[in-house]
C-alpha positions as CSV (number, residue, x, y, z in Angstrom):
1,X,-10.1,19.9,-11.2
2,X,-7.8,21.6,-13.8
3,X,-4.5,19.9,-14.1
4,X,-1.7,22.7,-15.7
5,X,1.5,21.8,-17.7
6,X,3.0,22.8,-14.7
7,X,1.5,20.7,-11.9
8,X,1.4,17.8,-14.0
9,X,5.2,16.8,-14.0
10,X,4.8,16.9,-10.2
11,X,2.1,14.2,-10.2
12,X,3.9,12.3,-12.3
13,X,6.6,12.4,-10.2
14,X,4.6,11.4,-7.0
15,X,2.8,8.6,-8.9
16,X,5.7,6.7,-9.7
17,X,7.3,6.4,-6.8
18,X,3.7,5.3,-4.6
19,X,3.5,3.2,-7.1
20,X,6.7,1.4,-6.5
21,X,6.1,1.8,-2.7
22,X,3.0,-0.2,-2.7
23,X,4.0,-3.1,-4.8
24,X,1.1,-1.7,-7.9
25,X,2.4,-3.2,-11.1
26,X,3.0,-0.4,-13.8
27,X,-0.1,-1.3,-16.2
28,X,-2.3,2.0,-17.9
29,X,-4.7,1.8,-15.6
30,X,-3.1,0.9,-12.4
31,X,-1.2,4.6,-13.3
32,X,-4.7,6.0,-14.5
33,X,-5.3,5.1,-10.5
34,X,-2.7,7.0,-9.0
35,X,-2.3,9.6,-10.9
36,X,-5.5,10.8,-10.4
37,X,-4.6,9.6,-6.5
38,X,-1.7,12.3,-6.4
39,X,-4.0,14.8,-8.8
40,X,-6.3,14.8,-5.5
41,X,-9.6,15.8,-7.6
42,X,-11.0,12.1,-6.8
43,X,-11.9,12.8,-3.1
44,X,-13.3,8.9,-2.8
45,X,-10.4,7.5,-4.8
46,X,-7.7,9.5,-2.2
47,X,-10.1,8.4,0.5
48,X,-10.2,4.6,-0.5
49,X,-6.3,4.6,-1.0
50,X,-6.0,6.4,2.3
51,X,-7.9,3.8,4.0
52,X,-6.5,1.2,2.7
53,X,-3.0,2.0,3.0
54,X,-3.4,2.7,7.0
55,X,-4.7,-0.3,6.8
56,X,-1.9,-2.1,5.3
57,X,-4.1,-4.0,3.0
58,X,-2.0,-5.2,-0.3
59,X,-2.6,-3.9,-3.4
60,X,-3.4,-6.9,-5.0
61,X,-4.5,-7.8,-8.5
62,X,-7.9,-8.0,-7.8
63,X,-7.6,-5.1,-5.4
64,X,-6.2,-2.7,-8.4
65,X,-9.3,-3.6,-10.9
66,X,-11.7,-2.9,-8.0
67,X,-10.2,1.0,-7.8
68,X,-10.0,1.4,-11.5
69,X,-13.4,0.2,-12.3
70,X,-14.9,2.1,-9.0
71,X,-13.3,5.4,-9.1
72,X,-11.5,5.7,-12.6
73,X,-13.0,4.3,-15.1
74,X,-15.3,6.7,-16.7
75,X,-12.9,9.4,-16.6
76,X,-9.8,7.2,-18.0
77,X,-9.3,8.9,-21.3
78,X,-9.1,12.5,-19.6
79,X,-6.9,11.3,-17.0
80,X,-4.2,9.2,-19.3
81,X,-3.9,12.0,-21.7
82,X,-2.5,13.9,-19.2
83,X,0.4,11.7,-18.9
84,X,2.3,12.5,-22.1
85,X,2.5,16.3,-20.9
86,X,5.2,15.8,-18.9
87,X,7.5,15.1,-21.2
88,X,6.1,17.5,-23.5
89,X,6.2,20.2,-20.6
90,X,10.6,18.8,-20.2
91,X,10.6,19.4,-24.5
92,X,9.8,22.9,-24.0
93,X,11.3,24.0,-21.1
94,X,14.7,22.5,-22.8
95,X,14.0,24.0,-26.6
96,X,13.4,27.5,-24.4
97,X,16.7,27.1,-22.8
98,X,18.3,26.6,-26.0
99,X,16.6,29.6,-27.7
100,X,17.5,31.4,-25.0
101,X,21.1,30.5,-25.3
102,X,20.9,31.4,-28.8
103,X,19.4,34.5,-28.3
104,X,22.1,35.8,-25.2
105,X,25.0,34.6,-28.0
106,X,23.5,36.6,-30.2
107,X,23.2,39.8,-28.4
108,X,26.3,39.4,-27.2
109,X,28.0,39.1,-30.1
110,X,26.2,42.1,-31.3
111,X,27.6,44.2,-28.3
112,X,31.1,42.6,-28.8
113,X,31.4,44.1,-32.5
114,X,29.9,47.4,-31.2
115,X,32.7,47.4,-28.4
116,X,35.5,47.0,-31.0
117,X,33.9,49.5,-33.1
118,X,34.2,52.0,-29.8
119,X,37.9,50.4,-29.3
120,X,38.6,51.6,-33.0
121,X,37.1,55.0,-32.6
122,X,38.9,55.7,-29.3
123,X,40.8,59.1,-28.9
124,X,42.2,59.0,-25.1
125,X,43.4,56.7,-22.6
126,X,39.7,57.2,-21.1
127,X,37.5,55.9,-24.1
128,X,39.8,53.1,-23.7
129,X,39.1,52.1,-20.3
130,X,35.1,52.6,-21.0
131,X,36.0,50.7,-23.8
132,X,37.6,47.5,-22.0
133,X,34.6,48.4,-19.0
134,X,32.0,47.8,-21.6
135,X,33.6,44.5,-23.0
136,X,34.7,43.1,-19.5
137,X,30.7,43.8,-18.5
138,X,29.6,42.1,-21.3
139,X,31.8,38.9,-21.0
140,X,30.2,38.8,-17.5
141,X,26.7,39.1,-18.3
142,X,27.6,36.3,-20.9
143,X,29.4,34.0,-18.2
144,X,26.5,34.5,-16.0
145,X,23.9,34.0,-18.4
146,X,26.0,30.4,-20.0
147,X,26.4,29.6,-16.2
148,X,22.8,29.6,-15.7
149,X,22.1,28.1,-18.4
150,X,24.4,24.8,-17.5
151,X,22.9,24.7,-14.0
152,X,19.3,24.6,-15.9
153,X,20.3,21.7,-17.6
154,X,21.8,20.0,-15.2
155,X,18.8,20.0,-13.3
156,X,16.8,18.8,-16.2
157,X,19.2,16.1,-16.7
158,X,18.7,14.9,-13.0
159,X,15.0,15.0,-13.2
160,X,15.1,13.2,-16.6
161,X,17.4,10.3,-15.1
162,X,15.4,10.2,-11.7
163,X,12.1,9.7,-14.1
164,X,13.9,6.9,-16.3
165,X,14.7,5.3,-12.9
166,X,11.2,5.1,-11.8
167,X,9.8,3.9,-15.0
168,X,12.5,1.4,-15.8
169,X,11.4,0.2,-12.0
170,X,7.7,0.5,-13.1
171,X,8.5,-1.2,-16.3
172,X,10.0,-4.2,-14.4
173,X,7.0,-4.8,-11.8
174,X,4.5,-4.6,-14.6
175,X,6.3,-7.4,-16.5
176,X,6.9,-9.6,-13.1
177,X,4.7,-12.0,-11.4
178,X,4.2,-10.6,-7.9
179,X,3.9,-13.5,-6.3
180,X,7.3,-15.5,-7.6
181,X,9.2,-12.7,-9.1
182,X,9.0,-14.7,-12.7
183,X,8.3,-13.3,-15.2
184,X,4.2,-12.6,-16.0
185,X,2.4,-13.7,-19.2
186,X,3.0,-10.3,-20.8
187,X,6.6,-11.0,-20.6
188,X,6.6,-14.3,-21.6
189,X,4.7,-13.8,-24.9
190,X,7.4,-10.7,-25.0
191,X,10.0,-13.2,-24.9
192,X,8.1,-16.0,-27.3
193,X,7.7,-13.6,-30.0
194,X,10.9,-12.8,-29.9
195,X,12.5,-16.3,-29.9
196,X,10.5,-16.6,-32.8
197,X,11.4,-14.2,-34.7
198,X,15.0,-15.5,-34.3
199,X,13.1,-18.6,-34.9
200,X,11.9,-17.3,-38.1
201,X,14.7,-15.2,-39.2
202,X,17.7,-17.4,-38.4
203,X,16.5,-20.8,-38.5
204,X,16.7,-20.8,-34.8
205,X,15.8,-24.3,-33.0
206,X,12.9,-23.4,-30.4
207,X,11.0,-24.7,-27.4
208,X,8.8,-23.9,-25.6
209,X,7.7,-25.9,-21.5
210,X,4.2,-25.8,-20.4
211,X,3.9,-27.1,-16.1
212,X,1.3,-27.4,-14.0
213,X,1.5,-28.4,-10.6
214,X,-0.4,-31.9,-10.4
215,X,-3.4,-31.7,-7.9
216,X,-3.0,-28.7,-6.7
217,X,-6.8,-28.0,-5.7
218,X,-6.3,-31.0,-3.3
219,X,-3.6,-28.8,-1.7
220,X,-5.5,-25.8,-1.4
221,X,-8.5,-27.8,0.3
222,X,-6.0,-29.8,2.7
223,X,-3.7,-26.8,3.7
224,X,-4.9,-23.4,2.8
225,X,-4.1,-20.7,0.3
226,X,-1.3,-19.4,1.9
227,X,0.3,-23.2,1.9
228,X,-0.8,-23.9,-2.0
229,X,1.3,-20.3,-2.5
230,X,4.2,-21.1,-0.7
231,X,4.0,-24.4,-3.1
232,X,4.0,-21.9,-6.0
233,X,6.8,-20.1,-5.3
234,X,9.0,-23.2,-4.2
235,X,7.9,-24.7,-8.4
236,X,8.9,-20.8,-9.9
237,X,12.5,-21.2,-7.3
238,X,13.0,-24.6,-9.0
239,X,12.4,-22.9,-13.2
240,X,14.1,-20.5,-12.1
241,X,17.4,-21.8,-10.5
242,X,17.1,-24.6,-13.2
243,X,17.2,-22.0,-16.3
244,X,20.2,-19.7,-17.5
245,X,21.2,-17.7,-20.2
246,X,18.4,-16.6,-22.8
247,X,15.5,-18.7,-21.4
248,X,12.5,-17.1,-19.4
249,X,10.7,-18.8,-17.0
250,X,7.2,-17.3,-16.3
251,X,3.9,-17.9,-14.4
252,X,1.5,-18.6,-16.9
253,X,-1.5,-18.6,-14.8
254,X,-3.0,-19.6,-11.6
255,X,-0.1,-23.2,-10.7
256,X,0.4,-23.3,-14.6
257,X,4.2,-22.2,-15.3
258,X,5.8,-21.8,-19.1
259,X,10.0,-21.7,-20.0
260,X,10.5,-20.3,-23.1
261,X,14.1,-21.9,-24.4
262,X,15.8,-20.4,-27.5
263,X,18.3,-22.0,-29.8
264,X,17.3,-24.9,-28.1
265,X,16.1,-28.4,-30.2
266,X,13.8,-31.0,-28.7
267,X,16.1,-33.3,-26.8
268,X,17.7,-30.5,-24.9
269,X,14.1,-29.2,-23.9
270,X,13.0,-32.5,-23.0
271,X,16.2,-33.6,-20.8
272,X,15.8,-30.0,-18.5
273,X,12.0,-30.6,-18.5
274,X,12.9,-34.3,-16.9
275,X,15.6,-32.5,-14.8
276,X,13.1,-29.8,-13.6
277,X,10.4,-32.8,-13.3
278,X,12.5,-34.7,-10.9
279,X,13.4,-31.4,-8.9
280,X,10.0,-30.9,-7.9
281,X,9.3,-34.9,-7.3
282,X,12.3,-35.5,-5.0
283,X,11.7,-32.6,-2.8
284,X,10.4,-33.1,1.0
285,X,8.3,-30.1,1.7
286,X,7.0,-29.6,5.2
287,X,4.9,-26.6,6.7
288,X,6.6,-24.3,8.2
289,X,4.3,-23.9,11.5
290,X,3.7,-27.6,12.3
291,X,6.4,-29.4,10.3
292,X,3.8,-31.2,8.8
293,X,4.6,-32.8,5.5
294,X,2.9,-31.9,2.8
295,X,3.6,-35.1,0.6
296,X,5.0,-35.5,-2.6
297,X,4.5,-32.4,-4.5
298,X,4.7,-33.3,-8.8
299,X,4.5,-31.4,-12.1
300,X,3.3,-32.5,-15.4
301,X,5.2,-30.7,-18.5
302,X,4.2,-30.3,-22.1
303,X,7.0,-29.9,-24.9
304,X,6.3,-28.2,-28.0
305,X,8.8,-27.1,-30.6
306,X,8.5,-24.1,-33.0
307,X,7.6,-24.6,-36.5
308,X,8.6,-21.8,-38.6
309,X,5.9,-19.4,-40.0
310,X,3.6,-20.4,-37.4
311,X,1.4,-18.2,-35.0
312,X,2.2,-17.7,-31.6
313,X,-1.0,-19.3,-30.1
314,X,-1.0,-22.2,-32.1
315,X,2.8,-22.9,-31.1
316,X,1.2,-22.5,-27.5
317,X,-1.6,-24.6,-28.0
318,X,0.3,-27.7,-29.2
319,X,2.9,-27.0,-25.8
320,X,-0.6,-27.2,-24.2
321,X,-2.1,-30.5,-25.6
322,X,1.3,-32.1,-24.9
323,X,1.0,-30.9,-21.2
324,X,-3.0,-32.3,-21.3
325,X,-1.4,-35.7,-22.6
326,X,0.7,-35.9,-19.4
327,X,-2.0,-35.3,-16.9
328,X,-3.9,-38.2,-19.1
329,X,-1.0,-40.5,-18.9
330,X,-0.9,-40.2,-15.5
331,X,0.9,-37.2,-14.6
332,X,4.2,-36.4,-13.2
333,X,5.9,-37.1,-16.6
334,X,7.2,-35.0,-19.6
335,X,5.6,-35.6,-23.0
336,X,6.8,-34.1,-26.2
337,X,4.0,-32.8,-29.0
338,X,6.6,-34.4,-31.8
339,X,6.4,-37.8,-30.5
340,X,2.5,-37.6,-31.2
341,X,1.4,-37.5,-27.7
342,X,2.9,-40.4,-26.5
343,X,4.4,-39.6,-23.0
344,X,8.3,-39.8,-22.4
345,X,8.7,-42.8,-20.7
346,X,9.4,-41.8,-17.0
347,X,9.3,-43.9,-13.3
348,X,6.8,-42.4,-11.2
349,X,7.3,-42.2,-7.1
């Protein structure tokens, strides 16, 4: 199929909004996907999506890869190229405009001088009139022209905005965890290197949580998937009610959460990790179609504080070996890396 400068901004502007629609995270190749979706030259991609959307199946992570690797993969580069043409395509549609202004001015500035020439040369009251005739045309064509011109560029600026919309939207689901609404691990190490920097730059203090929800296999096995995610997203509603300001609470991985804490020094991060620890102990959760309790539900966190000059990963790593030292100690504690993997004290339920 041959994709034109032309037809290309409207399949941009179908992708993004489908995209939204169906919960599909913003990533390169989840737009590779539906762009080529929208294109409609991939007659067993559009008949996959077709069938799966009537089916109201979710578009899930693993759900997205399938559809890349399966219908996009081997024509990727062909099919993301196309993507920068739109704006491209909006560049020169707005540079003509402008040269187009230019050129109306310019012609019309041309006639205006010829028209005051003809004023000057005038013998009668009737080369006069043609006279004023000839200028009042002129300012017309010149109003008309200016007129259409805004109207152009109004509508450019409307499809510019509605465009910024949709990818600032697109922009937020790719860096949020569909299943908490935390932030994902690309946003998190989006935030870490950026508290480092400050870190770096300003002397900053900087911490850095690493949770994991304490036997949370036995969980799945007693009560199901959809229990052991419900379980999830009551651990991200405690981070996230629990941290304010600059921090950034994110699902790591799989029941493994992370709370990135600028300008914050050790004994601050360790008394909200306790607070956050104690939050998730004390809480009665029950299922919601038998009112059967689900038992104590505990997390285990891992402290680590930035050292300046360091690497990203290793400042993660030593987060992670203090979080391993709690599940060794016995879990449902905090320990802090600085304390040389002795755990924080703590009463257990």
């Amino acid at each position: 199929m041959t994709t034109t400068v032309e037809n290309t901004a409207e399949f941009v502007r179908l992708a993004l909004p489908l995209m939204n629609r169906h919960g599909v995270p913003m990533t390169p190749r989840n737009y590779a996907v539906w762009f080529e979706y929208v294109a409609g030259g991939n007659a067993a991609l559009t008949e996959e999506i077709d069938r799966r959307v009537a089916a109201q199946q979710p578009f899930t992570e693993a759900a997205n890869d399938e559809l890349y690797q399966q219908f996009v993969s081997e024509c990727d580069v062909g099919a993301f190229q196309r993507i920068r043409v739109e704006m491209r395509q909006m560049l020169r549609e707005v540079g003509a405009s402008l040269m187009n202004a230019g050129q109306d001015a310019e012609r019309f500035g041309g006639r205006l001088s010829g028209t005051m020439q003809q004023l000057e040369r005038s013998q009668s009251l009737d080369d006069l009139r043609d006279a004023v005739r000839t200028l009042s045309d002129e300012a017309r064509e010149m109003r008309e022209s200016t007129h259409a011109l805004k109207a152009h560029f109004d509508a450019k600026t409307r499809e510019i905005q509605t465009l910024q919309q949709e990818l600032d939207q697109a922009r937020r689901r790719a860096l949020t965890d569909t299943l908490t609404g935390l932030a994902n691990r690309e946003a998190l190490y989006d935030a870490l290197e950026r508290a480092m920097g400050d870190g770096n730059d300003l002397g900053q203090p900087l911490c850095l949580l690493l949770a994991d929800i304490d036997h949370f296999k036995r969980v799945n096995d007693t009560h199901g998937h959809l229990v052991g995610d419900r379980v999830i997203r009551f651990v991200a509603q405690t981070l996230k009610r629990m941290t304010k300001g600059k921090d950034t609470a994110a699902r790591f991985g799989g029941e493994e959460f992370a709370v990135v804490l600028p300008d914050t020094p050790t004994n601050g991060a360790v008394a909200l990790a306790e607070n956050i620890r104690k939050a998730v102990a004390e809480a009665r959760l029950v299922r919601s179609d038998t009112r059967e309790p689900l038992g104590q539900i505990t997390i285990s966190i891992g402290v680590g504080c930035f050292r300046p000059g360091e690497e990203r990963d290793g400042f993660i790593e030593r987060a992670d070996q203090a979080l391993y030292a709690a599940k060794q100690a016995g879990r449902n504690r905090v320990v802090d890396e600085q304390t040389g993997g002795d755990p924080v004290e703590l009463t257990t339920r």
